[in-house]
C-alpha positions in Angstrom: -24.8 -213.5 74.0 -25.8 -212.6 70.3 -28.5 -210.6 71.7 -26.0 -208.1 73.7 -23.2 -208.5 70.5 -26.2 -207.1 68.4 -26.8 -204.4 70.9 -23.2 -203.3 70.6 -22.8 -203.4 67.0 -25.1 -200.9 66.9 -24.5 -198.9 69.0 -20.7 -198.9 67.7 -22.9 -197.4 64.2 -24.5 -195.3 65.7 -21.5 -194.0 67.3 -20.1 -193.7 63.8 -22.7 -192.1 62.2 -23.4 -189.8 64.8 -19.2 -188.8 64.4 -19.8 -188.5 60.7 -22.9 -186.1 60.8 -20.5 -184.0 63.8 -17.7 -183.7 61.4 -19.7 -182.5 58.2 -21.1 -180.2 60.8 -18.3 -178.5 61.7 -16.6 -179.1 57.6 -19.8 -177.3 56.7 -19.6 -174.2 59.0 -15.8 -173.8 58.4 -16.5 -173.3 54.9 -19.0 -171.3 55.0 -17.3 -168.9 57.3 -14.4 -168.8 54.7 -16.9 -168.0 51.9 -18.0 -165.2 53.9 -14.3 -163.9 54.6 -13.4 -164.7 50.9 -16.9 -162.7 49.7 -14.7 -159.1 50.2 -11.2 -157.5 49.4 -11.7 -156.2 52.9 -13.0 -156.4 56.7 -15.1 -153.5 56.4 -14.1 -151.3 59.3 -11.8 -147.9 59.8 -8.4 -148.3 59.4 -5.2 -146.1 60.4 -1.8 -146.6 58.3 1.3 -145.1 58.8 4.3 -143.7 56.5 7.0 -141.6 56.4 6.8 -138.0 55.3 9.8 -135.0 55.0 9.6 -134.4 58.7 7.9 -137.3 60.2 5.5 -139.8 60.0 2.1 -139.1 58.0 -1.2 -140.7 59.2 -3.8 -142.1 56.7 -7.0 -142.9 58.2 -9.9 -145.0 55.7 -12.5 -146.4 56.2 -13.8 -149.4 53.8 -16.3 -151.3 52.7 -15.9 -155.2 51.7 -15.1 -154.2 48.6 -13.4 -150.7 48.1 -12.3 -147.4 49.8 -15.8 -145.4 50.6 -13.8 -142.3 52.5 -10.4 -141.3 53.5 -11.4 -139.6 57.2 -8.5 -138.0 58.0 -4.4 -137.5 56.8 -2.4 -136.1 59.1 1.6 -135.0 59.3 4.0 -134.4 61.6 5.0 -130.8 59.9 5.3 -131.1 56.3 6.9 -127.7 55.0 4.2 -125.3 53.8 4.8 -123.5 50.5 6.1 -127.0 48.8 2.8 -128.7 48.4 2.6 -131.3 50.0 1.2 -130.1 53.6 -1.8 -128.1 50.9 -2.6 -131.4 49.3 -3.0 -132.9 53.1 -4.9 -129.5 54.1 -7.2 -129.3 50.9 -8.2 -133.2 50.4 -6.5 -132.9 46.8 -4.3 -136.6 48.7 -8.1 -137.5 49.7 -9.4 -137.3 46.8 -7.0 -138.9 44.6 -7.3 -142.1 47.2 -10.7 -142.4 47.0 -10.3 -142.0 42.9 -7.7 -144.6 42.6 -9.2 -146.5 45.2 -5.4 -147.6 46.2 -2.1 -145.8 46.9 -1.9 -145.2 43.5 -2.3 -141.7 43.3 -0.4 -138.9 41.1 0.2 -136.8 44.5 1.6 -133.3 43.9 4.2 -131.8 42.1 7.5 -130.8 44.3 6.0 -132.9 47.3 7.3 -136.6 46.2 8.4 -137.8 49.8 5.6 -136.6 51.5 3.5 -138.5 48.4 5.4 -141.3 48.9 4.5 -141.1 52.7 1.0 -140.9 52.4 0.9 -143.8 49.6 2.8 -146.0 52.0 -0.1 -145.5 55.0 -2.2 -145.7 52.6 -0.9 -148.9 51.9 -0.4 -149.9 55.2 -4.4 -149.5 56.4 -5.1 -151.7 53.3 -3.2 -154.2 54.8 -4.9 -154.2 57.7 -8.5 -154.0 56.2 -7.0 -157.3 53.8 -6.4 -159.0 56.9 -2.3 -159.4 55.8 
């Protein structure tokens, strides 16, 4: 009988250690893939935001790298009036431009344009958000 209790002690040990090894195992791997999510500002990828212009919505599309803005591919509106600014700064890249600068929605925008500057800071806000993963 001492013979098979000492056959099941260990393997009871064995069970142990093998559960111990599993679970730093799997400790080890979650961390590392948080390091790797936590090594960047953002998933690197394209991203489309959305915000509201004079006569419509405005479309900011970026695209990132882990760590900052690397182009601003596109900015569309819905009809922003022509003659005010706003649709020239979307037409010329001056909005472009001034993302990629600021590297946020921080940008001066144009004079006479303000809600169709505050539109395109707010899409340009919103792609961020998705590139951050919030």
């Amino acid at each position: 009988m001492g013979k098979i209790k000492l056959g099941a002690d260990r393997a009871v040990r064995a069970a142990g250690a093998a559960a111990v090894c599993a679970s730093f195992a799997l400790a080890t791997t979650g961390c590392a893939a948080g390091a790797a999510e936590a090594a960047g500002r953002y998933v690197p990828g394209t991203y489309t935001g959305e915000g509201n212009g004079m006569s419509g919505p405005i479309e900011v599309t970026l695209t990132v790298d882990a760590e900052a803005i690397t182009s601003v591919d596109g900015i569309s509106d819905s009809g922003e009036t022509k003659g005010v600014g706003g649709k020239e700064a979307i037409e010329d890249g001056t909005f472009a431009a001034q993302i990629v600068e600021a590297q946020s929605s921080e940008i001066d925008g144009v004079s006479g344009a303000t809600v169709t500057t505050g539109g395109v800071k707010q899409a340009v806000d919103n792609a961020l958000a998705q590139a951050a993963n919030e």
